[in-house]
N, C-alpha and C positions, 0 to 999 in steps of 0.2 A: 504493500500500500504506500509506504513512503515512496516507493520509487516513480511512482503515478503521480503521487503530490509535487516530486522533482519536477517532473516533465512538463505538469503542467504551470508550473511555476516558470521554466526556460521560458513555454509559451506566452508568458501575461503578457510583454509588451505588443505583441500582436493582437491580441485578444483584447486590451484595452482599446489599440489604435481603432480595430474595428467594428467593435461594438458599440461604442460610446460615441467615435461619427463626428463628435462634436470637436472638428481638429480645432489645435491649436494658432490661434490668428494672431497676429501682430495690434498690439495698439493701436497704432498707428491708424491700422488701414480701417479702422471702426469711426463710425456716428458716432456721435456723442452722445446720444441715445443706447446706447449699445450697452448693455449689462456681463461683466466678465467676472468670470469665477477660476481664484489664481488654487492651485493643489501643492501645496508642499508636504514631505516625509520629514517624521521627527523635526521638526521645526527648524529646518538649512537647508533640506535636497528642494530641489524646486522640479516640479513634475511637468506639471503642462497647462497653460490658460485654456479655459474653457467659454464660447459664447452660451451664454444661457439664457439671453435675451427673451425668448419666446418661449423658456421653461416653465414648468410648474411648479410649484411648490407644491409637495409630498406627492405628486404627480411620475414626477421624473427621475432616475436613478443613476447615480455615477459608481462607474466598476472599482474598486480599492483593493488590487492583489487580492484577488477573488470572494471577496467582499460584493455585493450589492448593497450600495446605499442610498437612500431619500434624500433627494437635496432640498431643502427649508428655505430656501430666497439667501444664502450665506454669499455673500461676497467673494470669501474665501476658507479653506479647508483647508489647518494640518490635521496628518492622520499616523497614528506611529501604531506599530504591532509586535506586540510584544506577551511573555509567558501565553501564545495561543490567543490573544485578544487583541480585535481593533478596538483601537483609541483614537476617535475623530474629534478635532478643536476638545479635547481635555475630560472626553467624556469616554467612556467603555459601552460600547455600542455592538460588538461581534465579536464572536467567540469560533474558533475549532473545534468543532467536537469531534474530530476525527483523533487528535492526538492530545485532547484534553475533557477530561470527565467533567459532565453535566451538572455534579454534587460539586464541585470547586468553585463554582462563580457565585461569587455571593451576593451579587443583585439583578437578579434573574430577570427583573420586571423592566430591566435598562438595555435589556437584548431586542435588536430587534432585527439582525442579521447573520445568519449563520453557517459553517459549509459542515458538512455529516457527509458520513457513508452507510453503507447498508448494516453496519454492525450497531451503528448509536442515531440512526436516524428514528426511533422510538424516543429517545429523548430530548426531542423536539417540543413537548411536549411541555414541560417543564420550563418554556421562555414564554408566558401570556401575551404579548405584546411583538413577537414577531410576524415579519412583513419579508423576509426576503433569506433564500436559502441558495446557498449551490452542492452540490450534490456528487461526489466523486466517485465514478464508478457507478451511478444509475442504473437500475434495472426496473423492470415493469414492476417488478411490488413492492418496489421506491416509490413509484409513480401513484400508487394506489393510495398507499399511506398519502403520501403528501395531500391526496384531494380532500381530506380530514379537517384540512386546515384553510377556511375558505376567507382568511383573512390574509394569505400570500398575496404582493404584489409583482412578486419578481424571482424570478426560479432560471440557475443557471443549471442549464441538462448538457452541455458541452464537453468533446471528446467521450459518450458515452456508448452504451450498445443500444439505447431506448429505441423502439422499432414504433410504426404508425399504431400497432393496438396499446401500448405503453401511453401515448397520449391521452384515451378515451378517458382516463380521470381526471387531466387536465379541465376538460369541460364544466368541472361541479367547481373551479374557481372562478366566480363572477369577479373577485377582484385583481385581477391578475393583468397587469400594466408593461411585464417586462418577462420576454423568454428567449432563452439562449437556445437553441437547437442545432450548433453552429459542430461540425464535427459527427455529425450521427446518421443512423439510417434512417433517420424520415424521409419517406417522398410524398409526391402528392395526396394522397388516401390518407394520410397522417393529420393534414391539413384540414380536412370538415371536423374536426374534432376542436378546433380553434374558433369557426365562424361564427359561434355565439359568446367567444367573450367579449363582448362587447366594450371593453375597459381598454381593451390592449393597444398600446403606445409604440410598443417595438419588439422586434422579429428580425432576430438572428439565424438566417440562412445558408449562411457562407459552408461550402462542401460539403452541402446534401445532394438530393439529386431529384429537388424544386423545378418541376417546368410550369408555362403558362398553364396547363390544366389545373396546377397546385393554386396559383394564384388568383383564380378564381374563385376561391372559398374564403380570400380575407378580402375582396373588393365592397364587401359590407360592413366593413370594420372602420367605419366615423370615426374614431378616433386613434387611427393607425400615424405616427410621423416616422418611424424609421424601420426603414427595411433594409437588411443586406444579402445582397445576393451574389454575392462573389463566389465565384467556382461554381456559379450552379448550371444548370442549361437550359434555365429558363430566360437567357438571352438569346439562343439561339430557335425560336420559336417563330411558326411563322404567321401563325393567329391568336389571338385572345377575346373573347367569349365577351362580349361589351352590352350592354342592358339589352340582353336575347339575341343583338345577332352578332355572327365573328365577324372583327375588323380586320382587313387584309391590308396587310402589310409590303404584300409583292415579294419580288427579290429582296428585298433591303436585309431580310433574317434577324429584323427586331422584334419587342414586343412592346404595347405601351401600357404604362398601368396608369392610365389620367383618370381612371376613377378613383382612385385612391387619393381624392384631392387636397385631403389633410398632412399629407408626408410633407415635412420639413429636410430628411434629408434619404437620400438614397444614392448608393454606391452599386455601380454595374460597371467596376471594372473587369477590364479581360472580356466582358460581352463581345456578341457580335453585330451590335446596332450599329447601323449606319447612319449617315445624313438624312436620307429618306424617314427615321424615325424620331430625328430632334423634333419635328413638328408639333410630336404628342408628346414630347413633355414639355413645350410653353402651356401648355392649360394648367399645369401644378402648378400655381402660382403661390404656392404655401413654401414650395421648395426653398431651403436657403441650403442647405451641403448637399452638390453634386459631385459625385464620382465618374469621370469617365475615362480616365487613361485608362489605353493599353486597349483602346477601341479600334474602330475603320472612321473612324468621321475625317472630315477636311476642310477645307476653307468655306466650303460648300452649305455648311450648320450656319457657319456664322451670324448670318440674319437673323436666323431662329432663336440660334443663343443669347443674343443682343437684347430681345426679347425681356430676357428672365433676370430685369431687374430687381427682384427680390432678392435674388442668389447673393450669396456673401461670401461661399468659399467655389471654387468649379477647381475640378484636376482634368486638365488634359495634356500629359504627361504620357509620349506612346502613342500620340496622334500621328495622323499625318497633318495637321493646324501646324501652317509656318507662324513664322514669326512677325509678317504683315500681317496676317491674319488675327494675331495674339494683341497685335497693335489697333485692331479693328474692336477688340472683345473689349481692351481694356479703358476703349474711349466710353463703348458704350454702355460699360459696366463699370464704372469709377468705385464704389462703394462694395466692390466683388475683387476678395484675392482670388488669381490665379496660378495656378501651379503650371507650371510649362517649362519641364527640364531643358536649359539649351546650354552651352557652357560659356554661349554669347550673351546670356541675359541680365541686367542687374536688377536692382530695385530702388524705385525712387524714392522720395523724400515721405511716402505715405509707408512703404513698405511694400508695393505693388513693384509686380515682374515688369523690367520694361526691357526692348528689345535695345 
């Protein structure tokens, strides 16, 4: 068991990058309206600023070396962990119970984040006031127990064996805001077992094997902002199921998910969307972090992407978007970092790529 806990430890910094979405931005390149949330460890390492502008309070969750936590409207978060407990701004808020007994914590009622495995997830039980678990090593009669608890907001199931009948207990959480699935054999069929939480904020996709059919069972999730779908093949699709009829997409070999118009941020790097499908993603105009390196797009979007003045962070990093083209983005997106790896490129006095 420790040797899983290693591994998935190697893993956090990927797993933070990709879950939480909410890259880190430069001051600079922000409104003055703009709400940022700074993360330091033990009170000196400095982690990463977060926009939180359009967060929630008790809504939203930020990942903490696999930690899920509620972010409260804080400005900023240190967080230290130590004897088996997180300690966020000076309080004991998360516990291991994987390599620390549930009888040791002595104010139980102050929990309300936890990671278990299949031998101590029974003593789960014993934190009143918990909202948020990850789970090492899941198995379907992890999954079961867990739906006991219909005050979770957020359950990390990542790098696990959970399969799509493992889910079906998922459903008895009406309050469930945050799920990681990112690493597991869910595919589509796993997915209707999701369509009535109605609560859910975000979905973690990344290296399952999610196509358009899957993505149809959360296109009635109103309260969906972040999706990732990285490695899955549901960008390589070449319909999607749109209120009763399939919208065709042609050659292009995208998908568009414009009904899902509450997303604030979604990552479809490595897709196979092309220029033919930026069109359908100017109607999310909720969007503010877009992911698209390491796509087919070209100078060809640009219009389109010009478009999506709301966006605040775009990656196209692995385009083919030259650098006239970048110069095109970034007239008409002033208030939008760009990421566009060139080794010609600097950054002006905002913090923005300029060519």
């Amino acid at each position: 068991m420790r040797r899983l806990i290693m591994n998935r430890k190697i893993l956090s910094p990927v797993i933070l990058g990709v879950l939480v979405f909410a890259l880190a931005l430069p001051l600079a390149a922000q409104p003055d309206d703009f709400q940022m949330l700074s993360i330091t460890e033990d009170g000196k390492y400095f982690k990463c600023r977060y926009d939180v502008t359009y967060w929630e309070s008790g809504e939203d969750f930020i990942y903490l070396s696999f930690y899920y936590y509620p972010w409260s409207g804080e400005d900023s978060i240190d967080y230290s962990i130590a004897y088996k407990l997180l300690e966020v701004n000076g309080k004991i808020v998360g516990v291991n119970l994987v390599e620390r007994e549930a009888e040791t914590v002595v104010d139980k009622s102050g929990i309300i984040t936890a990671q278990v495995d299949s031998d101590n997830i029974d003593d789960l039980v014993q934190f009143p006031n918990l909202i948020a678990v990850s789970v090492v090593g899941a198995t379907e009669e992890d999954l079961a127990k867990l739906s006991n608890y219909d005050n979770l907001r957020a359950i990390d199931l990542a790098y696990t064996k959970i399969t799509n009948d493992g889910l079906a207990g998922l459903a008895e959480l009406p309050e469930l805001r945050v799920l990681n699935l990112s690493y597991t054999k869910v595919s589509d069929e796993g997915l209707q077992y999701l369509s009535e939480l109605e609560n859910l904020r975000s979905i973690n996709l990344e290296s399952t094997e999610i196509t358009n059919d899957g993505l149809a069972y959360l296109e009635g999730l109103d309260e969906l902002r972040h999706l990732n779908l990285f490695r899955t093949p549901a960008g390589k699709m070449e319909a999607l199921v749109m209120r009763g009829q399939p919208y065709k997409v042609g050659d292009a070999g995208t998908f568009s998910l414009s009904r899902m118009d509450k997303l604030t941020e979604l990552n479809l790097h490595g897709s196979d969307i092309t220029d033919d499908g930026i069109d359908q993603l100017v109607s999310m105009t909720n969007l503010r972090f877009l992911d698209l390196s390491a796509t087919k797009i070209t100078d060809a979007s640009i219009q389109e992407l010009s478009k999506m003045n709301n966006l605040r962070y775009l990656d196209i990093k692995g385009t083919e978007i030259t650098t006239a083209g970048l110069k095109r983005l970034r007239n008409a997106l002033p208030d939008c970092e760009i990421n566009f790896y060139s080794g010609s490129l600097t950054k002006d006095r905002r913090g923005l790529l300029k060519p």
